[in-house]
TILODO-549970 format. One record per residue (C-alpha): residue number from 1; x negated, y negated, z negated. Coordinates in pm, whole numbers, plus 32768, in hexadecimal, padded with zeros to 4 digits. Example, Ala and Ser with C-alpha at 12.3 -4.5 7.8 and 13.67 -1.06 7.14 Angstrom:
2
<1; <7B32; 81C2; 7CF4>>
<2; <7AA9; 806A; 7D36>>
END
This chain:
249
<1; <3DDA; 0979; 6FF9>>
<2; <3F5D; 0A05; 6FE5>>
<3; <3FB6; 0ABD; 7155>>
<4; <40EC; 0ABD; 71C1>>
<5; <41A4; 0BE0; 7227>>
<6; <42A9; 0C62; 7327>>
<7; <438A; 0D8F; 72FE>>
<8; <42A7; 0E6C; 73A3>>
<9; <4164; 0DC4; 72D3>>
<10; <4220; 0DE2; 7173>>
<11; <4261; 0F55; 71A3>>
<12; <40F2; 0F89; 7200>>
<13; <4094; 0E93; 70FB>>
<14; <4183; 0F59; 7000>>
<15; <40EB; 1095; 703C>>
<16; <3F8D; 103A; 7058>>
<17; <3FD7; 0F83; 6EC1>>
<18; <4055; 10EF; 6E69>>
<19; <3F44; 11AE; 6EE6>>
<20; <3E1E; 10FC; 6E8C>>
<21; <3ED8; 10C4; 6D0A>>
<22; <3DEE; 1159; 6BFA>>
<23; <3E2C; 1093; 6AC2>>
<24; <3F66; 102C; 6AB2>>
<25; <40AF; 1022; 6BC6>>
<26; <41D4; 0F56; 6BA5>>
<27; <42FD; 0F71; 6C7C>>
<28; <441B; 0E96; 6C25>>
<29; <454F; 0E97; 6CEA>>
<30; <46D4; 0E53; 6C9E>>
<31; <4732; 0FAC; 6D57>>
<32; <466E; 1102; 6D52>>
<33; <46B3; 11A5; 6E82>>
<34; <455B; 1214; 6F05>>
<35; <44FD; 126D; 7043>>
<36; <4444; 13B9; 70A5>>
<37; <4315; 131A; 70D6>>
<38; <4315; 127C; 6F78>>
<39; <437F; 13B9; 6ED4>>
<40; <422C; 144A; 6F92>>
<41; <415B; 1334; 6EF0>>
<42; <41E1; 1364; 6D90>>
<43; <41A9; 14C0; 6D81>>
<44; <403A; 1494; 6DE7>>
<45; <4028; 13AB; 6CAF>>
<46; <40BA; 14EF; 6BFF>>
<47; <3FC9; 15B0; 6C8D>>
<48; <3E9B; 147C; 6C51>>
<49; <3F28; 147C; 6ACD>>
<50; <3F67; 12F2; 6AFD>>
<51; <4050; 123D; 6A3C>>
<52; <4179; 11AF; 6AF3>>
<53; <4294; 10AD; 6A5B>>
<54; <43DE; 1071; 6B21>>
<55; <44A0; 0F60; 6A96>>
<56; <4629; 0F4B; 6B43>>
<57; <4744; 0E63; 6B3A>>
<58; <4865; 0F30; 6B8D>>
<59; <4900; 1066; 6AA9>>
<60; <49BF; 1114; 6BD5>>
<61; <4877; 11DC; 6BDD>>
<62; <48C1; 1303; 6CDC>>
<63; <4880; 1442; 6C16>>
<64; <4786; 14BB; 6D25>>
<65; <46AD; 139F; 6CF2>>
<66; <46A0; 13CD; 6B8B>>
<67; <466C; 1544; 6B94>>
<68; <4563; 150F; 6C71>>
<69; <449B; 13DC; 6BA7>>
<70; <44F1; 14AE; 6A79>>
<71; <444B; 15ED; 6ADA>>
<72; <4328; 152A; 6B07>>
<73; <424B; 150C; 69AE>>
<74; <417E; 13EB; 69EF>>
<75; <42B0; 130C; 6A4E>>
<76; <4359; 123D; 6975>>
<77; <4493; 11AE; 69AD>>
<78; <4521; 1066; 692F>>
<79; <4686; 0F92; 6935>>
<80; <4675; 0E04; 6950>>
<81; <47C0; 0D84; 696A>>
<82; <47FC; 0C69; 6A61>>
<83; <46A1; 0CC7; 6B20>>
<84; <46B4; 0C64; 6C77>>
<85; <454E; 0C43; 6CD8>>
<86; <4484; 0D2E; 6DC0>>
<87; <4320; 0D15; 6D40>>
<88; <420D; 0E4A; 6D73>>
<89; <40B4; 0DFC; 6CCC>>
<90; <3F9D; 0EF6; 6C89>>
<91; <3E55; 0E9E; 6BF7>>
<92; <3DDC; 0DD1; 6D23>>
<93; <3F21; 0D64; 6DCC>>
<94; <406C; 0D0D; 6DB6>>
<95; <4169; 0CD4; 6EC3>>
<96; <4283; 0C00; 6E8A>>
<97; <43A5; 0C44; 6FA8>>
<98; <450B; 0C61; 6FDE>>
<99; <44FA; 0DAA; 7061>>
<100; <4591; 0ECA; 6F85>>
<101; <44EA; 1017; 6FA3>>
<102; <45DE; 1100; 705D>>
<103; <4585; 1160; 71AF>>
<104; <46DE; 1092; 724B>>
<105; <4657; 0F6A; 71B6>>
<106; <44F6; 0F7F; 7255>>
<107; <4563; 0FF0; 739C>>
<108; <469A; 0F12; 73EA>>
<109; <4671; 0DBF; 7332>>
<110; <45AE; 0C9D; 7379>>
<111; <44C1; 0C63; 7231>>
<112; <43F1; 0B7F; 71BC>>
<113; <42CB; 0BA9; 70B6>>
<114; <4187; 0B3C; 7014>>
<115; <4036; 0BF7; 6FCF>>
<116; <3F5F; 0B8A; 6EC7>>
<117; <3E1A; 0C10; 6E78>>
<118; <3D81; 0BD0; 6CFD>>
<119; <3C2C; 0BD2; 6D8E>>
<120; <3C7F; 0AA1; 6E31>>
<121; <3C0E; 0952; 6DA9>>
<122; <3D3D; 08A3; 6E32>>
<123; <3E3C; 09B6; 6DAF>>
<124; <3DA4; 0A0B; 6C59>>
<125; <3E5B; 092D; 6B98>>
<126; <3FB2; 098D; 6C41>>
<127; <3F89; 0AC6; 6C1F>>
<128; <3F30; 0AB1; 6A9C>>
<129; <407E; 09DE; 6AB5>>
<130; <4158; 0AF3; 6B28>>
<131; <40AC; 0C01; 6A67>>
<132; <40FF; 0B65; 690F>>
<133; <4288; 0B12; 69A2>>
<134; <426A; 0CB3; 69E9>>
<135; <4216; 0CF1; 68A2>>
<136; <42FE; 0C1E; 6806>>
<137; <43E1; 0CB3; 68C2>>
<138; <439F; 0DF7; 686F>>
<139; <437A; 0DAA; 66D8>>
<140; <44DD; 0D40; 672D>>
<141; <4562; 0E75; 67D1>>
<142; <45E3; 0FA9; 676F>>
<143; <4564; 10E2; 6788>>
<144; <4658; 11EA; 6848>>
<145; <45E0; 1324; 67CF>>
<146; <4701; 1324; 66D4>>
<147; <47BB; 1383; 6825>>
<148; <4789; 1506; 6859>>
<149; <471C; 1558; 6A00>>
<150; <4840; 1626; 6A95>>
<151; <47F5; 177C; 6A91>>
<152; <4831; 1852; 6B93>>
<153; <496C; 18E4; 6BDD>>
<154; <4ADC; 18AA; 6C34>>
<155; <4B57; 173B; 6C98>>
<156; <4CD6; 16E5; 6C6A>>
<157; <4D72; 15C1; 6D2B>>
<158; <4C91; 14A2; 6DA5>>
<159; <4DB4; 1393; 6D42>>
<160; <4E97; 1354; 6BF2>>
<161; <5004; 13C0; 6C05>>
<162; <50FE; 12D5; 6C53>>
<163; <521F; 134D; 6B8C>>
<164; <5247; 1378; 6A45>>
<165; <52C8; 14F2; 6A5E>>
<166; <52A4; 1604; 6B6F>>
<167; <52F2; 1765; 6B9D>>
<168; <51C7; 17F4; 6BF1>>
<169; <5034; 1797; 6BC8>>
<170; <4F96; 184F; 6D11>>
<171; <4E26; 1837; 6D05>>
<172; <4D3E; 17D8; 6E1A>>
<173; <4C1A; 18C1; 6E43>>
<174; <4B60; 1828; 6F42>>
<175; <4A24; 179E; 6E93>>
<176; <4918; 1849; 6D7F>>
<177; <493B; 16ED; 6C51>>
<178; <4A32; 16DD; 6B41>>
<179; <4AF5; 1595; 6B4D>>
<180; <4BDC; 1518; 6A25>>
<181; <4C8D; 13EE; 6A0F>>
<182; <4C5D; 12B1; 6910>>
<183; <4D9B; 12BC; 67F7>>
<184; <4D98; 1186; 6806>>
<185; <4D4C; 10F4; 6988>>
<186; <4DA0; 122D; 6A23>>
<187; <4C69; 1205; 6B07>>
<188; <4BA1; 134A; 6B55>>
<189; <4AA1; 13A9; 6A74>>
<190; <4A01; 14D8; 6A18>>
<191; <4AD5; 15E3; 696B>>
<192; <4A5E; 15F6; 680F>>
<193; <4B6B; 1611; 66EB>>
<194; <4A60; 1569; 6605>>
<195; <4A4E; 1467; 66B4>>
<196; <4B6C; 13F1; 679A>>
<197; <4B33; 1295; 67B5>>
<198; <4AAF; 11A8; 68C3>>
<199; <4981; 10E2; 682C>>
<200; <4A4C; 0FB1; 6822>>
<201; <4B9A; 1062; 678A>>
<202; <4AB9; 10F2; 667C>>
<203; <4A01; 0FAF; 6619>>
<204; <4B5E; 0F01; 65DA>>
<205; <4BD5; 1045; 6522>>
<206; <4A95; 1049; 644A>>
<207; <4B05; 0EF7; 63BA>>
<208; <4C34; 0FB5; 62F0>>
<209; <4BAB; 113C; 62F3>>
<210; <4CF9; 11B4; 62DB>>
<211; <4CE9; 130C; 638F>>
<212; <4E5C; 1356; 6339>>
<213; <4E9D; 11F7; 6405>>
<214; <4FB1; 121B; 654F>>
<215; <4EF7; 1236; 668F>>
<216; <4FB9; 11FD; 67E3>>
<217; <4F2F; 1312; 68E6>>
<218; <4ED5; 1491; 68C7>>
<219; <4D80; 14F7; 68B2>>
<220; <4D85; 162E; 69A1>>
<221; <4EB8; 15A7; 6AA6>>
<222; <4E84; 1442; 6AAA>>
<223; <5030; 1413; 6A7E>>
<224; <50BB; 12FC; 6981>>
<225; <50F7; 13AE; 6833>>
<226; <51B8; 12C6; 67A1>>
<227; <50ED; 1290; 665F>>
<228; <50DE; 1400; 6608>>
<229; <4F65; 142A; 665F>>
<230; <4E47; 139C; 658A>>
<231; <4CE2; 13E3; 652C>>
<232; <4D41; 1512; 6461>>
<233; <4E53; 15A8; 654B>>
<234; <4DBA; 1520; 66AA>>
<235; <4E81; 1616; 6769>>
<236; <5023; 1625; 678C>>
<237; <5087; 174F; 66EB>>
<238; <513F; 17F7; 682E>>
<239; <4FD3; 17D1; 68EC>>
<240; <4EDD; 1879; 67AA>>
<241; <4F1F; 19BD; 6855>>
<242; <4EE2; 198B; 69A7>>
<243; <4DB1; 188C; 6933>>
<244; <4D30; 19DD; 686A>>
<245; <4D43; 1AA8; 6982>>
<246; <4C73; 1995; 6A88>>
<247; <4B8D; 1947; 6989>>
<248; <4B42; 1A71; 68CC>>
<249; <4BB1; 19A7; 676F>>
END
């Protein structure tokens, strides 16, 4: 029958379900923001050759994460908007918990979760229950490869401009991940010209297509440009230089 679980039980519960995963491994969860010892488990999956989905809920996904999940070729990675359930299942388990999967989250809050085993008379048909809501939920989703990982080199500012026009653009150099900004949003992204669009931005701007269409922030500085950046020209024209120069365009 279902066990239930404490914050120290779900993490041990959590990793066991990754671990012992041969089949299939789900891990669905509104933020990505794993913890070391979850980053450990999926790259023994890597190294097993097992096939790993990660469904999430929010598109502030921190470029690290995504380089990381990226680089790994037996991972794929999916977008459900609105997803606010924490649900891990392999092919003998599935916990269902509030707990998210960074290491603040398991250390600091007080959880609460539920282990259920297939193999289980009593849990079977629960189980089966969830598994077809996973896969509907997945049919659903969208995959995020069309989102290149960061590669790495030079990262600009962490946080839009406020202003609308500044003097100077003085670059940070403090970590190894390109970061962009969303032409529409503003948010951080990665830096790629092709693409400078949040996921969200780029589904409402792939209702019209119109690449010439006015965009409100700069690609490379994050600053309000007023209309004068779009898909085709993400970048203000007094930054293209100095946006060359960090990114080797």
């Amino acid at each position: 029958m279902a066990k239930y679980l404490r914050t120290s039980g779900i993490s041990a519960a959590l990793e066991e379900l990754i671990r012992e995963a041969r089949e299939r491994l789900y891990i669905i969860s509104p933020y990505l923001k794993l913890s070391d010892n979850v980053k450990e488990l999926l790259n023994d999956k890597e190294r097993e050759k097992s096939e790993v989905r990660i469904i999430f809920g929010k598109q502030e996904l921190n470029p690290t994460e995504m380089s990381f999940l990226q680089n790994l070729k037996y991972v794929r990675l999916y977008f459900y908007k609105n997803l606010h359930a924490k649900c891990y299942l392999n092919e003998k388990k599935l916990i269902i918990s509030s707990m998210n999967l960074y290491e603040f989250s398991q250390q600091n809050n007080r959880e609460m979760g539920v282990l259920i085993e297939r193999e289980n008379d009593g849990d079977k048909q629960v189980y089966e229950d969830a598994w077809r809501d996973i896969e509907s939920i997945l049919n659903n989703a969208t995959d995020f490869a069309y989102i290149e990982a960061p590669k790495e080199v030079e990262k600009i500012k962490d946080e839009p401009l406020k202003h609308a026009s500044l003097p100077k653009i003085e670059i940070k150099r403090t970590h190894d991940i390109q970061t962009g900004y969303c032409i529409r949003t503003g948010i951080s992204i990665p830096f790629n010209v092709e693409k400078p669009m949040g996921y969200e931005a780029y589904k409402s701007w792939s209702k019209f297509n119109d690449p010439n269409y006015p965009e409100k922030f700069c690609h490379f500085s994050g600053e309000q440009s007023n209309g004068e950046t779009s898909v085709n020209k993400p970048i203000l024209k007094m930054n293209w230089k100095k946006a060359k120069e960090v990114f080797n365009l």
